[in-house]
C-alpha positions as CSV (number, residue, x, y, z in Angstrom):
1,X,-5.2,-22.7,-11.5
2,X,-5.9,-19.0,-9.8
3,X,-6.7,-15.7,-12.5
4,X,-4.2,-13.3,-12.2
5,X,-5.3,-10.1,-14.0
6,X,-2.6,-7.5,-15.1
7,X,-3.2,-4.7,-16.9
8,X,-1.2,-3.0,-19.1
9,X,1.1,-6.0,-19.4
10,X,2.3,-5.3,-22.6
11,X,5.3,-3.7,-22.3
12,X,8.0,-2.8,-19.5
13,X,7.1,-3.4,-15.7
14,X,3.2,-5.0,-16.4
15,X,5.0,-7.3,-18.8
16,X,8.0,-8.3,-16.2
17,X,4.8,-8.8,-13.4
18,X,3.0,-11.1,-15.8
19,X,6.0,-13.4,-16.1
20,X,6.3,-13.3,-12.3
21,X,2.8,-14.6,-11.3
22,X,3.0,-16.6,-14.3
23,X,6.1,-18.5,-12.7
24,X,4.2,-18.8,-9.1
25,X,1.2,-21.1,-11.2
26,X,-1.1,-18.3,-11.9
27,X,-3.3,-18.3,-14.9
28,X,-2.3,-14.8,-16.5
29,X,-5.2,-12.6,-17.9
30,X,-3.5,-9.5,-19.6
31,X,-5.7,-6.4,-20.3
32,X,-4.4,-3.9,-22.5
33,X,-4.8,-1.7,-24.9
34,X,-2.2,-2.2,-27.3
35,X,-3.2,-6.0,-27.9
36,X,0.5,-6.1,-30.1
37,X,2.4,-5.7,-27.4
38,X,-0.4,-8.4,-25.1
39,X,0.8,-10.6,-27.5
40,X,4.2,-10.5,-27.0
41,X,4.4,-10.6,-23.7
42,X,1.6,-13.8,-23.5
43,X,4.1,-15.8,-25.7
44,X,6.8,-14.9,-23.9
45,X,5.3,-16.6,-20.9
46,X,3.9,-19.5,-23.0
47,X,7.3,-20.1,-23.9
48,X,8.2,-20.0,-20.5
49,X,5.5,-22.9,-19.6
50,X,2.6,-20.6,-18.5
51,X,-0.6,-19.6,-19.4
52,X,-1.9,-16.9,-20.6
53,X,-4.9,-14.7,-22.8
54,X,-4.6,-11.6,-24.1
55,X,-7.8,-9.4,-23.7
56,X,-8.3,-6.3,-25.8
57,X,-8.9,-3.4,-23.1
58,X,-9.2,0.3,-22.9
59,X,-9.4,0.4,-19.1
60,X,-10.6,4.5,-19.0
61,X,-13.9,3.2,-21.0
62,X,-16.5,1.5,-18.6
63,X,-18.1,-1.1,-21.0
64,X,-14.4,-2.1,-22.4
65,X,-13.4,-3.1,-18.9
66,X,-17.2,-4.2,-18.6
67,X,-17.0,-6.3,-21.6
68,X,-13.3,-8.0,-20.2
69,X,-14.1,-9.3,-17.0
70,X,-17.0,-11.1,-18.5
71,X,-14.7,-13.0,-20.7
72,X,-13.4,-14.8,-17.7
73,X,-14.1,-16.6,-14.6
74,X,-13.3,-14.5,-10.9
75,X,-9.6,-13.1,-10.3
76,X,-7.7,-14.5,-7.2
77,X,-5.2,-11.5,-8.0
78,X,-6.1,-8.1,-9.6
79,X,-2.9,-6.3,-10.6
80,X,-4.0,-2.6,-11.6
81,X,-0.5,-1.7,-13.7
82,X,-2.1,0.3,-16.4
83,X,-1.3,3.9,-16.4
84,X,-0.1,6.8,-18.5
85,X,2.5,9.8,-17.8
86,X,2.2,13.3,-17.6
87,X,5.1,16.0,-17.3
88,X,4.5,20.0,-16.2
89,X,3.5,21.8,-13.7
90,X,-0.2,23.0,-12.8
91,X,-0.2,26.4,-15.5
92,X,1.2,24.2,-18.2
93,X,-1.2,21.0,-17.3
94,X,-4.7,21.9,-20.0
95,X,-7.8,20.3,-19.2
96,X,-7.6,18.1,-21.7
97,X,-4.3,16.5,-20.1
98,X,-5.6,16.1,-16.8
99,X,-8.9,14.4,-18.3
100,X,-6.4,12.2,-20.5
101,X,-4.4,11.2,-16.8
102,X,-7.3,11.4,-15.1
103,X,-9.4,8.5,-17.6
104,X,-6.2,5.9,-17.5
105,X,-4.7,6.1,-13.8
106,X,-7.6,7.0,-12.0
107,X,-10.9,6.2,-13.4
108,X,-9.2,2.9,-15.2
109,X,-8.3,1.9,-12.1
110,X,-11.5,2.1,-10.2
111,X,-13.0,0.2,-13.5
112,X,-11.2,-2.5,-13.0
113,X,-11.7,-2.8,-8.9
114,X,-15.4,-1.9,-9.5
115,X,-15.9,-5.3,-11.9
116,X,-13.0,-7.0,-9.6
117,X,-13.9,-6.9,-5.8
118,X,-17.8,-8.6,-6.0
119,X,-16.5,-11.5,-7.9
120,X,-13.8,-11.7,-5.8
121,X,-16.3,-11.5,-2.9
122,X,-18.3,-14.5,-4.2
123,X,-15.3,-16.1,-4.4
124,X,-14.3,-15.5,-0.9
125,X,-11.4,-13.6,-1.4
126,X,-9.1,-12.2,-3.4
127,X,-5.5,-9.9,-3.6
128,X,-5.2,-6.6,-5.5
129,X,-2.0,-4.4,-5.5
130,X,-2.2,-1.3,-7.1
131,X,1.2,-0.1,-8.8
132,X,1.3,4.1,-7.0
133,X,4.3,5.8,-7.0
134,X,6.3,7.6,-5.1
135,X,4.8,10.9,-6.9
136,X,1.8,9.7,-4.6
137,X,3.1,11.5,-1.5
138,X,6.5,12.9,-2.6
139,X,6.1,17.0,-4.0
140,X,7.8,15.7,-6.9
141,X,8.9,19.0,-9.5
142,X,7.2,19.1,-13.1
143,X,4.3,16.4,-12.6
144,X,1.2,18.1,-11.2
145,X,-1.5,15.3,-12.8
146,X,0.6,12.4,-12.6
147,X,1.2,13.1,-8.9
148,X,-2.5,13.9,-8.5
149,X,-3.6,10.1,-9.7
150,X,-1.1,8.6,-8.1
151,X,-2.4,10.2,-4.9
152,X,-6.0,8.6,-5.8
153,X,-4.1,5.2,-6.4
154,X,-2.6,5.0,-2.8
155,X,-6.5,6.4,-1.5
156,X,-8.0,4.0,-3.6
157,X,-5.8,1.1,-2.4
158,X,-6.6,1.9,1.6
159,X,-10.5,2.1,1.1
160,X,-10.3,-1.0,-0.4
161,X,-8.0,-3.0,2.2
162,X,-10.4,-1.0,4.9
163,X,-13.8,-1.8,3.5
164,X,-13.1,-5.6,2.3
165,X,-10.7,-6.7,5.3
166,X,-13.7,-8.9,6.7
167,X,-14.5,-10.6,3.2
168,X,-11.3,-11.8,2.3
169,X,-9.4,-9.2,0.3
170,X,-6.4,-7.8,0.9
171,X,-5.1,-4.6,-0.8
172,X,-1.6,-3.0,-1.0
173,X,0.6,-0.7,-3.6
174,X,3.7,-0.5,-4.6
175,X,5.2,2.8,-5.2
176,X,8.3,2.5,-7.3
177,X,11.1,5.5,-7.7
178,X,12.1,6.0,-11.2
179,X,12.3,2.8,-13.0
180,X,13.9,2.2,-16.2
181,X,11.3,1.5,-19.0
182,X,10.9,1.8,-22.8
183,X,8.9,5.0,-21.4
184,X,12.1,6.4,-20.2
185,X,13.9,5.6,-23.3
186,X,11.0,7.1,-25.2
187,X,11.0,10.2,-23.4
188,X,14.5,10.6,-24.1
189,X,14.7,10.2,-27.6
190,X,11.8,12.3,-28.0
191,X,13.1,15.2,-26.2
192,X,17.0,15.1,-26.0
193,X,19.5,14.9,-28.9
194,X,21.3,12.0,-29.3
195,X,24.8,13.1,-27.8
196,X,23.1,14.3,-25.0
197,X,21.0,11.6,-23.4
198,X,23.9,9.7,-22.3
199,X,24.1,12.7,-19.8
200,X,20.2,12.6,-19.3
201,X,20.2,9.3,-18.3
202,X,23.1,9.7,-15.9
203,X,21.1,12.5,-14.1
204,X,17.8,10.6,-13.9
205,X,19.8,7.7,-12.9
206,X,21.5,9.8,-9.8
207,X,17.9,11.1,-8.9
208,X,17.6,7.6,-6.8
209,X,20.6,7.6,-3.8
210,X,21.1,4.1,-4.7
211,X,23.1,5.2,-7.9
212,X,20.6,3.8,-10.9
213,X,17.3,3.5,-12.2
214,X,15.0,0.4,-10.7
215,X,14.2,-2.4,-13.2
216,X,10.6,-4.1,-14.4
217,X,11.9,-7.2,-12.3
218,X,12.7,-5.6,-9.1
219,X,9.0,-4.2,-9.2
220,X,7.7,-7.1,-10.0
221,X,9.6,-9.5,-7.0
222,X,7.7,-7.4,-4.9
223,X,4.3,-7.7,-6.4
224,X,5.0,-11.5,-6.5
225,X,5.8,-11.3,-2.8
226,X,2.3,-9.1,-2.0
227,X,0.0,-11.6,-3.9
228,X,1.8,-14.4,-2.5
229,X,0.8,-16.9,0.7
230,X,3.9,-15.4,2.4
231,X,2.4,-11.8,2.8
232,X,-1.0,-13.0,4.2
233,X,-0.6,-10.8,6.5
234,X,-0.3,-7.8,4.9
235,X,-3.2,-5.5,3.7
236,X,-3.6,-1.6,3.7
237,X,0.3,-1.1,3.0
238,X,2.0,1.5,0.1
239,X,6.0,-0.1,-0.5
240,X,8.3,2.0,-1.6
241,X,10.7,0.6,-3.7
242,X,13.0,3.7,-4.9
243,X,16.2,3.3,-4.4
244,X,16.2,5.4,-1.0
245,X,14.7,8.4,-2.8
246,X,11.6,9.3,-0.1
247,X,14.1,8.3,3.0
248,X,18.1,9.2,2.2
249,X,17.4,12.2,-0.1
């Protein structure tokens, strides 16, 4: 049975992409730093007749992510889901916020590719797909440092397809539109009234010409399709799945 490695699996789209590899035979290796929510999501696929382990990981810390990929044997599929979100604009965004982004989507990112790639290598191949975002090449209002890492993701995600092409390795993203999440619902509730997020949600909803918000699922048929057999011949590529918001708005 392959290792597929998400991170950040816990909760919302990492969760609904661990259930998907899971159901295409994979051995799931969640990393993630809120092992509560791991655990939930590893008996939900063991319930669903997979497999799964739940390692403890703080991808932004080198010898966390260090420390996990010695706990098991080389990755067929590296998943790098794990990231955290940032709203304002470049006067509001401190120093200490774009360090904060900057750790998780950027630098836990390369963490986990750094420790990933030789033992896929050694392995003779391997399939990563980096979760970007439309942010990543979209002037998208009021997200200065979330747009800045996603830009690294989509950079990140071409060196990678360009400098392992000959050994194996193939390396795409997927950059999703708004999707609706627990984050979403969090963001509401922390920053709306209650009679007025109905109305919130309608207008981030709307955002996407499609009409709605994506789901965890819809992102996560896609990353099933870019680590399967059937996209062999696919490396180097950024999908946008968005509802039509980078080509019909």
């Amino acid at each position: 049975m392959s290792i597929a490695v998400v991170t950040g699996a816990g909760s919302g789209i990492g969760r609904a992409i661990a259930l998907e590899l899971s159901s295409q035979g994979h051995e799931i290796i969640i990393l993630e730093v809120d092992e509560a929510g791991g655990e939930e999501s590893s008996a939900l696929i063991t319930k669903a007749g997979g497999t799964a382990r739940v390692i403890p990981c703080d991808v932004s810390q080198t010898e966390s992510v260090r420390s996990a990929f010695e706990q098991f044997g080389p990755p067929h599929i590296l998943v790098n889901n794990a990231g955290v979100a940032s709203v304002g604009n470049v006067e509001e965004c401190t120093p200490e916020e774009l360090d904060r982004i900057y750790g998780v989507n950027v630098k836990g990112m390369y963490h986990c590719l750094h420790f990933a790639i030789p033992r896929m290598v050694e392995a003779g191949g391997g399939c990563v797909v980096n979760l970007a975002s439309v942010a990543s090449y979209l002037g998208i209002s009021e997200r200065f440092a979330y747009s800045m890492s996603k830009g690294a993701v989509l950079s990140m995600t071409m060196s990678i397809a360009r400098d392992y092409i000959d050994q194996g390795i193939r390396s795409n993203c997927v950059c999703p539109g708004r999707v609706h999440t627990p984050f979403v619902d969090g963001y509401l509730e922390q920053n709306y009234p209650e009679e007025k997020r109905p109305e919130i949600f309608k207008t981030l909803s709307e955002w996407q010409p499609i009409g709605r918000m994506g789901t965890p699922e819809e992102i996560a048929g896609m990353v099933g399709y870019l680590t399967s057999k059937k996209a062999a011949f696919i490396t180097g590529s950024a999908f946008e799945i968005d509802g039509g918001v980078t080509n019909l708005r």
